[in-house]
C-alpha beads as a LAMMPS data file, in Angstrom:
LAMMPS data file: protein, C-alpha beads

81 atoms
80 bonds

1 atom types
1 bond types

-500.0 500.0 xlo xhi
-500.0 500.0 ylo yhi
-500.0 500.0 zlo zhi

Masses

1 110.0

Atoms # bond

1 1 1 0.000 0.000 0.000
2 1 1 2.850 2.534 0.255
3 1 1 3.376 2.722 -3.759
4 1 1 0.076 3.914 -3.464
5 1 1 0.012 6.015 -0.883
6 1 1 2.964 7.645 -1.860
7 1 1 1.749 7.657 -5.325
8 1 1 -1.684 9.778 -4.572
9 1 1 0.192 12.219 -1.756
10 1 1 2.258 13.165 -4.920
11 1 1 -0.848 13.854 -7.664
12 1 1 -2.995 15.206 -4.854
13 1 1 -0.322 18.522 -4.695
14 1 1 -1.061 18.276 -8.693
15 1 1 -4.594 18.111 -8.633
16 1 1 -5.749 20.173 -5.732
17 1 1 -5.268 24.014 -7.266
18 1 1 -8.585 26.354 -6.368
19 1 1 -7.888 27.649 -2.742
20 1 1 -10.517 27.862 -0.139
21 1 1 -12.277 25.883 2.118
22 1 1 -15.218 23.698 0.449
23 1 1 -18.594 22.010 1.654
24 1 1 -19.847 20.362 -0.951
25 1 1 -17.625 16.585 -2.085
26 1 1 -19.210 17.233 -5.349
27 1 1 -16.676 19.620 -6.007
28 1 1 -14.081 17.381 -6.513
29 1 1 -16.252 15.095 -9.147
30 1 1 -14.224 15.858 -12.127
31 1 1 -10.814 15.690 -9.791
32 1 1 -11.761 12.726 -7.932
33 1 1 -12.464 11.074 -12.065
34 1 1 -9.112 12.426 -13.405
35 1 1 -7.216 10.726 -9.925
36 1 1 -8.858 7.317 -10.765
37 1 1 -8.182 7.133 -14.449
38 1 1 -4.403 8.891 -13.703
39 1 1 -4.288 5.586 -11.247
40 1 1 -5.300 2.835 -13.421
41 1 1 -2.699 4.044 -15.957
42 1 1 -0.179 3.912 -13.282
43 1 1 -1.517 0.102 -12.851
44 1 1 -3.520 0.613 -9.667
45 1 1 -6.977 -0.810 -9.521
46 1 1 -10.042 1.335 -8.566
47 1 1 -10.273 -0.717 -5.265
48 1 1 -6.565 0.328 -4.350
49 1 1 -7.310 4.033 -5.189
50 1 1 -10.602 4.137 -3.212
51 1 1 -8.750 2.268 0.076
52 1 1 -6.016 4.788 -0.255
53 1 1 -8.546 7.632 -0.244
54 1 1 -10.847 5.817 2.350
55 1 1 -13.316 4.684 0.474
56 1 1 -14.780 8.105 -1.163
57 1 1 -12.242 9.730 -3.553
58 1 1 -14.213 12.640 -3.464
59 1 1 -14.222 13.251 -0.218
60 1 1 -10.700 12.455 0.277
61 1 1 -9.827 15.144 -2.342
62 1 1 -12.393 17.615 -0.285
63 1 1 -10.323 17.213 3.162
64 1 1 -7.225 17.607 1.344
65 1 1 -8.631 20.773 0.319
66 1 1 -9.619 22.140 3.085
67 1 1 -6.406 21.244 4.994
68 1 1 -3.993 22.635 2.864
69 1 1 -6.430 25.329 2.868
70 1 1 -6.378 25.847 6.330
71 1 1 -2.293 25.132 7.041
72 1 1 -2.078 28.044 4.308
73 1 1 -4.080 30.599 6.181
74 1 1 -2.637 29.549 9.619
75 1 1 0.893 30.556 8.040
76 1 1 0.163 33.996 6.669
77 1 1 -1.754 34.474 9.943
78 1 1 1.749 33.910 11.821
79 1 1 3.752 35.816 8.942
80 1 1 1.393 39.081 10.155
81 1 1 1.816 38.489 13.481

Bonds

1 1 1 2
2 1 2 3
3 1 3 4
4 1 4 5
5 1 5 6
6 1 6 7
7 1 7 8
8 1 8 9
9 1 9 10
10 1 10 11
11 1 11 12
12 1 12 13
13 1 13 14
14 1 14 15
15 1 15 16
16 1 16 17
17 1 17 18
18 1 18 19
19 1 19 20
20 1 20 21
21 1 21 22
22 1 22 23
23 1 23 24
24 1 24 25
25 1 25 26
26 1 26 27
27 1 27 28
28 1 28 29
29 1 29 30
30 1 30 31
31 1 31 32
32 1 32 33
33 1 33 34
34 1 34 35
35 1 35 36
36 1 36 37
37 1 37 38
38 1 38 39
39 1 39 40
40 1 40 41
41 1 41 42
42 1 42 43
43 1 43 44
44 1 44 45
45 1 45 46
46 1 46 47
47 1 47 48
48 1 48 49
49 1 49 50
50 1 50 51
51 1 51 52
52 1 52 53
53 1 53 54
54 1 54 55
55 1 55 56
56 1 56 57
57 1 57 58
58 1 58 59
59 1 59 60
60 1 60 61
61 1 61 62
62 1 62 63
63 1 63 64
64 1 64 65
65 1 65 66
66 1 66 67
67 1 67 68
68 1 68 69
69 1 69 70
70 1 70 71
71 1 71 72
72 1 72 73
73 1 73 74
74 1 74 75
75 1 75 76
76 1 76 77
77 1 77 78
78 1 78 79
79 1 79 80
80 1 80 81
């Protein structure tokens, strides 16, 4: 599991771009498609891709957004203090 792992840490930084904080997993539909297709030409399975991500690529790709999200807006907040 750590070829994948390692694997989707790398194309998550690639396919997670818009900034801000999201509610909605549907969001990430066409990201969460374009992860799974990017994965089977890599010669992982769907199953492997949707353990990795916990079962719900989309919402795997969500809380990646939102974390990154919020690590970026904790650091400016301590570059302006």
């Amino acid at each position: 599991m750590a070829g994948i792992t390692d694997w989707l840490d790398d194309r998550v930084q690639e396919i997670i771009r818009d900034p801000g904080l999201h509610e909605n997993k549907a969001d990430f539909r066409d990201q969460a498609k374009t992860l799974v297709e990017s994965a089977e030409a890599e010669g992982f399975t769907v199953a492997e891709i949707k353990e990795a991500c916990g079962g719900d690529v989309e919402r795997y790709l969500l809380d990646q957004q939102n974390a990154m999200t919020d690590v970026n807006r904790q650091q400016r907040l301590a570059d302006d203090a």
